[in-house]
N, C-alpha and C positions, 0 to 999 in steps of 0.2 A: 638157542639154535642147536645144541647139543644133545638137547632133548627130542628135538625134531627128527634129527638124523638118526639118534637111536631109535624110533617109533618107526621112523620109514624103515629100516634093515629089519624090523621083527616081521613089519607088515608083509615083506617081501618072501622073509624063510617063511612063515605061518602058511601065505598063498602058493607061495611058490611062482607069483607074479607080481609084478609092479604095474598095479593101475592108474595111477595117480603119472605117471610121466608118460611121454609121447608113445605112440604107438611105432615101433621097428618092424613088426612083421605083420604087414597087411596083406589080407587076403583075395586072391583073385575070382575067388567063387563065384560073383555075384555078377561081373561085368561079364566073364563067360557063359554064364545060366543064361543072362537076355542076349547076348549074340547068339549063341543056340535054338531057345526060342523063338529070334528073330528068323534065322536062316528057317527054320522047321516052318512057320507060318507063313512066309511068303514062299516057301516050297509048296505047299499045304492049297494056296489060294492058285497058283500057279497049274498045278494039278485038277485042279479041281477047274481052273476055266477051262481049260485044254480038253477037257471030259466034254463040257456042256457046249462046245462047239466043234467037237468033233464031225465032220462028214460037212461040214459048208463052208465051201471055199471062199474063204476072203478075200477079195481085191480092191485094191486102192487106188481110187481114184484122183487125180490132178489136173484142178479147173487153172489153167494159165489166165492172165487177165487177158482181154481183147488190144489188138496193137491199134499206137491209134497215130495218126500220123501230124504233123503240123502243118498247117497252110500257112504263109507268110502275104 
């Protein structure tokens, strides 16, 4: 077991990292790229519908159901 611990400490000075144990400093790059990404694309699709129905007014219509009454 002695011998182990000295191979891991040379491993460590040599790289200047220990890759063999957990990782402490994880990086945030990746999850911020696709929220970024994400925002840009649906800003992107947003723009672009907004373009292609520019000048026709949209109104919404609501059908209520018909009242109906009970005869007893």
């Amino acid at each position: 077991m002695g011998r182990f611990r000295l191979y891991r400490v040379e491993f460590v000075i040599m790289t200047g990292r220990n890759y063999r144990g957990p990782e402490h400093h994880a990086s945030a790059g990746l999850p911020v790229s696709i929220l970024l990404l994400s925002v840009l694309a649906i800003s992107a699709y947003l723009l672009v519908g907004a373009s292609l129905t520019e000048g026709e007014s949209v109104t919404s219509k609501v059908y209520l159901p018909a009242a109906q009454t009970q005869v007893r």
